[in-house]
N, C-alpha and C positions, 0 to 999 in steps of 0.2 A: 504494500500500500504506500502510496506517494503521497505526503501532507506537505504543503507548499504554504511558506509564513507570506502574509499579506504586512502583517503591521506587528508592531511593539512599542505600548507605549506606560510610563508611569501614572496611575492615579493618583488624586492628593487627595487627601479630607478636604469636603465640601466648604469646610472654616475652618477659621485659625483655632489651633487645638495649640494643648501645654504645650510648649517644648523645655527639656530638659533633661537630666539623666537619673533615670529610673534603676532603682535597686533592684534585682533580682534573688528569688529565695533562693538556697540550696538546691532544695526538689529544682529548681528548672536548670541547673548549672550542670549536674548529674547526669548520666545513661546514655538515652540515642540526641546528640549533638546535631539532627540532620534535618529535615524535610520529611510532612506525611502526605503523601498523595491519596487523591480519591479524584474518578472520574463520572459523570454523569452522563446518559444519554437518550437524549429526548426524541422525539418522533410528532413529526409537525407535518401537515398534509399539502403535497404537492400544491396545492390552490391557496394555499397561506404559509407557503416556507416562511423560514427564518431571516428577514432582512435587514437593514442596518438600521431603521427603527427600535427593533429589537434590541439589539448590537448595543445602542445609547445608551436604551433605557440600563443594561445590567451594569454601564462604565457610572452612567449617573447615580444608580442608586450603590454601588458599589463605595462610589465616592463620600456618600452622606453617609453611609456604614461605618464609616472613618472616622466620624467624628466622636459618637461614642467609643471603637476600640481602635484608639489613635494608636496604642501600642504597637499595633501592627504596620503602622506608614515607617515607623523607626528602621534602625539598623542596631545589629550588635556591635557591640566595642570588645576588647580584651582589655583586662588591667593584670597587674600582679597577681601570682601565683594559678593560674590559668583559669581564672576566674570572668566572667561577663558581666557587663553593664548593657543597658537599651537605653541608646541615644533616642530621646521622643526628637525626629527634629521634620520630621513631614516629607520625608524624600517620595515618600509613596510605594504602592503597592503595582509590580507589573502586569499588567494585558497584554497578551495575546492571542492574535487574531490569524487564523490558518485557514484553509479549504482542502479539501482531498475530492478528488472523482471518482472515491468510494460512495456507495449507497448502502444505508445503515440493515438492510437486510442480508448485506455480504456478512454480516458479521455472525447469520447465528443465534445460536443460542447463547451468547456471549463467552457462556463457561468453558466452552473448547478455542476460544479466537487465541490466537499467539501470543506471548506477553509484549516481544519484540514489536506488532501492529498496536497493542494497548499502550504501549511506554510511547509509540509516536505522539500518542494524542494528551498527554503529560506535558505541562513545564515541566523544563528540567532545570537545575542549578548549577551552576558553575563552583563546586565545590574548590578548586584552583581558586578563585580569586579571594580578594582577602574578605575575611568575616562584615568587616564594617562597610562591603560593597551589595553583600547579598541579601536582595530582598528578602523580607518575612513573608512573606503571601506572596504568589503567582497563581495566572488562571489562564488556561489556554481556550479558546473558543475556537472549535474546528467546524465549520461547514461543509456538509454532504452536498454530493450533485443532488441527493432527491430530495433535499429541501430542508431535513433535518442535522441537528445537530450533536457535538459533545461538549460538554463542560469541564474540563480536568483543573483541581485544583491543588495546591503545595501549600501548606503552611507549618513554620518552624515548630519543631517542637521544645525550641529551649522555651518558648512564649507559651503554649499552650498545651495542656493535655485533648485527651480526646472530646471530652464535654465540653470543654471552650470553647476549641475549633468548631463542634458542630452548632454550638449558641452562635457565634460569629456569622456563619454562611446560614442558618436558621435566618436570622436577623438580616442580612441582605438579602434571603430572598423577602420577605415580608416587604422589603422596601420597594422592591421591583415590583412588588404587584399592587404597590400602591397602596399599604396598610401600613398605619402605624409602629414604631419598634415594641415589642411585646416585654419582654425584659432588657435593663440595661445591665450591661456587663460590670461587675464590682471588680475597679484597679484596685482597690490599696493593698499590695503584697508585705505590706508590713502585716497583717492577717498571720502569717507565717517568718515573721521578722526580717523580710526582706533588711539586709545594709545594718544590721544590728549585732554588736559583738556579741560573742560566747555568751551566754547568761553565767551570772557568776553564783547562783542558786545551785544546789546541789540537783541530780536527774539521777533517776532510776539507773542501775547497770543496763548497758544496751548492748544486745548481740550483735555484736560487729560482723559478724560471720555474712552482713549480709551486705555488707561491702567490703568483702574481701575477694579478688579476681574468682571467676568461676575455674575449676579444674581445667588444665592441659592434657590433653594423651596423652595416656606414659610412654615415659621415653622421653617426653617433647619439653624440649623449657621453653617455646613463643609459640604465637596463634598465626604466625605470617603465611605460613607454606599452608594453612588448612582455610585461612582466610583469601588466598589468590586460585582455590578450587573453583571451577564453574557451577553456578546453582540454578535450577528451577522451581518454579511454584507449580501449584496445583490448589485448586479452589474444589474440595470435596465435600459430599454434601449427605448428608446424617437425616436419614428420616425419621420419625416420630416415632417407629418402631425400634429403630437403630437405639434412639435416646432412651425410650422404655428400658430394652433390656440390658444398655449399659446400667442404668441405673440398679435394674435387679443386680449386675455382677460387681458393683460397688460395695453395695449396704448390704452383700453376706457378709454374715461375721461381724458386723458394728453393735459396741455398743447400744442396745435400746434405749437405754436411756439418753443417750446422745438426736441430735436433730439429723435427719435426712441429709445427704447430702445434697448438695447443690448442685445445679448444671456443671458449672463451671469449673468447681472442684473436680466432679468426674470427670470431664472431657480434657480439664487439664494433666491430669493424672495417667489419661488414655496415654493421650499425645506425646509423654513424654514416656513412657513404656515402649509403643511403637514407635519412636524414633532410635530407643537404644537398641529393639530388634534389629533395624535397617539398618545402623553401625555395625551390628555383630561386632560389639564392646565386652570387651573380655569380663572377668566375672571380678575383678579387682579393680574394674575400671570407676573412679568418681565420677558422679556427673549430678550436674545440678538444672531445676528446674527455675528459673526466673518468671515469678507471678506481681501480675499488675493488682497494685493495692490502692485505694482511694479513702483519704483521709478524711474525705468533707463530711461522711457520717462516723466517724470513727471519734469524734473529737467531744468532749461534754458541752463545749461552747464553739455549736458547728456551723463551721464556713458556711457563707451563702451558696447554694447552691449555682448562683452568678460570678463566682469567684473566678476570677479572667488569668488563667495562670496552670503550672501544673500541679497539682493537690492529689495524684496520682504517682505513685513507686514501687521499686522494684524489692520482693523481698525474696525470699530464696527458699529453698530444698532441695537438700543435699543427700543421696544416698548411692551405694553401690549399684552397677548395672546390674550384677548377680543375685545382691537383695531384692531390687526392683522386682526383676523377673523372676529369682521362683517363688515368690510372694503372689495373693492373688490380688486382685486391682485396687481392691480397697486399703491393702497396703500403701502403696504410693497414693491415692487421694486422701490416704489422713494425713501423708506428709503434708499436703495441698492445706487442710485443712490447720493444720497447725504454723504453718508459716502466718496463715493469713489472720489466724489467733491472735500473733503478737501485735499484731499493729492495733494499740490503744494510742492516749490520748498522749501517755506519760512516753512510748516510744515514738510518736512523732520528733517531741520536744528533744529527749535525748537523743534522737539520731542529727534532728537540726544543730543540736550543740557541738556534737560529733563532728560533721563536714566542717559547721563554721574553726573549730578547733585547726584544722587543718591547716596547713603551706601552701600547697599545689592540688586543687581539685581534679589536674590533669587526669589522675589513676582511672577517677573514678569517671569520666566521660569518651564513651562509646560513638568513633566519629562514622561509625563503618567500614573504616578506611581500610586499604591493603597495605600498607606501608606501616603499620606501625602495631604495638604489642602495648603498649602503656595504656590504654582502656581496655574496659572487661568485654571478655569476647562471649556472647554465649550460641555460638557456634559449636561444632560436633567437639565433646561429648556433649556438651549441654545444648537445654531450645528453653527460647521464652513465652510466653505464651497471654496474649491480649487478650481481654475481653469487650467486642465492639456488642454484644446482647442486649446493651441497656441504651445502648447509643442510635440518638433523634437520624439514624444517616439515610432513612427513604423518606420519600414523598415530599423532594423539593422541588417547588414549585414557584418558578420565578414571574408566572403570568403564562404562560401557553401547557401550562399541566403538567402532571409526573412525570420525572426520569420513568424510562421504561426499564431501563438497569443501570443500578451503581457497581462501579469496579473497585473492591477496594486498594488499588495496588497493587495486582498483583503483576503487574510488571518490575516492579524494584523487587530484588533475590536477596537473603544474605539470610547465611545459611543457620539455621535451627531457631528463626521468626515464623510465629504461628498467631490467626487472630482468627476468632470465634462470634460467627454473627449471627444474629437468627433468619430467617429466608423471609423475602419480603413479600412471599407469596400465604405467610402466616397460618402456614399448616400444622407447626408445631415443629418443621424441619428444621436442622440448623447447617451453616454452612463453615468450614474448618477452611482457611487462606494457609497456608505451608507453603516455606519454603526449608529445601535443604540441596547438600549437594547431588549433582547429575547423579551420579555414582549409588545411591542410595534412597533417591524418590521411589523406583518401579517397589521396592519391596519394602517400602514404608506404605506405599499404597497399600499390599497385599496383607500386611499385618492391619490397619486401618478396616478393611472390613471383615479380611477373615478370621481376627481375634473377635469380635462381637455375636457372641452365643445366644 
């Protein structure tokens, strides 16, 4: 497929907004240093394609979107100890504007289209150039010949977790269709003590274990040679049946007086079973599970749920591939289960203490990158594993109706990234985004459904 760029231009906020430089918490300093993509794509009829009226109206409302989450016109800065600041100084947010002589029925049923034809329709970032040059938000807008379009969007994740982002692009579609902002977004990241030293109060002992590098192969002292493997994704998909009976092979053996488990706990706990089958990781081998944890209800005095920032981190479980496996499944979801225990109010604070404590937050920020070993890799042995379940990400609607499909990404690979959404067809199915290396996708698949009894 051939996408041909028409234009590139920067958005401002609609007004003058703060300018100045903004403290950043710990949580957003931390883990994936990079860009989350998601692409949309809509289906508009031949007799009222998509034209540059249209085109306006998303730069315009776009632009007033701005004003309430100015953070995002900014740029990052670096200061000492590899630490971030956000310059608010209104440089703006990139559009782009593309066409292709593809017709959006070439595509399918999306879930088999190529990653390589899906990352076309992606900004992409110039991770080469310097931090303080690269946009926060990008949005690419691709035009079909038969009239419909795609929407692919990028926003940093140092700025925002996945609730933000999707309040953010919530809030400008509302603008394009010409409705009021429904919620404003809540800046003050002093919430989380953004820019505030150590607390000099004494804090709970804190498991540190869960910022300490994930396991290397044995053998291996760096992640470089397994970080420059070639990877692909795969968007697999769990029906309601599939979920049923996981669940039955979970909660044998638990506890009764314990609570059910959760989605997410099981399918995290699958994921990370089935990925150490498809390594065929020896029975002494470590390997650690990285689970998405969100603070905002976790706190006795809880964040707004508008809190404009990341409020979401990574905590861990750590066990043998050989325990893992001759364990049955609800072994590894109690580890799931127990990581995601500790995160109270009192291990927030303490972990916050903990980073701000620090020299160089270097260690602890994951750029993706191939070149380098000093962020945590959780690539093979280990995988991480997102929970997009709870996340607003169909039925955006910017004035000509629903995406017919959103893509989460799954053209960017890096290997043992996993995210978990539910089908927006609401059958009760769910859908598993994986990525891992070539070498070990066919027989991650085969474990994927034919461990499910």
């Amino acid at each position: 497929m051939e996408v041909k760029l028409k234009s590139s231009l920067m958005i401002k906020p609609a007004e003058t907004t703060w300018k100045g430089c903004l403290s950043l918490s710990e949580w957003d300093q931390i883990g994936f240093i990079n860009h989350i993509p998601t692409t949309y794509f809509y289906r508009l009829s031949p007799t009222t394609p998509f034209d540059d009226s249209m085109s306006n109206t998303l730069k315009e409302s776009l632009s007033r979107a701005l004003v309430p989450f100015y953070p995002l016109a900014g740029r990052l800065r670096r200061i000492d100890g590899g630490r971030l600041v956000l310059d608010c100084n209104a440089i703006g947010v990139q559009f782009i504007e593309a066409e292709s002589k593809t017709k959006l029925e070439e595509f399918g049923d999306f879930y088999s289209s190529s990653s390589e034809i899906l990352g076309q329709l992606s900004p992409s970032v110039d991770y080469t150039s310097p931090i303080d040059e690269q946009p926060l938000f990008l949005v690419k807008l691709t035009r079909f010949s038969c009239g419909s379009i795609s929407l692919g969007t990028t926003i940093s994740h140092v700025i925002v977790d996945g609730l933000s982002a999707s309040h953010f692009i919530t809030e400008w579609a509302r603008l394009a269709r010409g409705e009021p902002l429904l919620k404003m977004p809540f800046l003050d990241r002093k919430a989380l003590r953004a820019g505030d030293p150590p607390s000099r109060l004494s804090t709970p002992h804190l498991d540190r274990s869960d910022f300490h590098h994930p396991p290397l192969l044995i053998g291996h002292s760096c992640s470089v040679d397994e970080r420059k493997k070639k990877c692909s994704g795969a968007l697999l998909k769990l029906s309601q049946e599939h979920v049923a009976k996981l669940k039955i092979m979970a909660n044998e053996g638990r506890n009764m007086n314990s609570k059910p488990y959760t989605r997410y706990e099981i399918l995290a706990g699958f994921i990370w079973r089935c990925a150490c089958k498809a390594r065929k990781l020896e029975d002494e081998q470590p390997t650690t599970l990285g689970i998405c944890a969100d603070s905002r209800k976790r706190m006795r005095t809880m964040l707004p749920a508008e809190y404009f920032g990341n409020a979401s981190f990574i905590v861990t479980a750590t066990s043998n591939a050989g325990e893992l496996l001759s364990k049955p499944l609800g072994f590894a979801v109690s580890k799931v289960r127990e990581a995601i225990g500790k995160v109270t109010e009192e291990y927030v604070w303490s972990a916050i203490d903990y980073l701000k404590s620090q020299s160089d937050l270097t260690k602890f920020q994951d750029f993706n990158g191939l070149w380098s070993c000093k962020g945590p890799y959780f690539g093979n042995p280990n995988v991480v594993v997102m929970s997009w379940m709870t996340l607003p990400v169909y039925g955006l609607d910017f004035g000509w109706g629903k995406e017919i499909y959103m893509d989460p990404g799954t053209h960017e690979h890096f290997d043992g990234e996993s995210s978990i959404l539910s089908n927006p067809d609401g059958d009760g199915s769910l859908l598993v985004k994986m990525d891992l290396h070539v070498e070990h996708m066919e027989s991650f698949k085969e474990h994927f459904y034919n461990d499910i009894r």
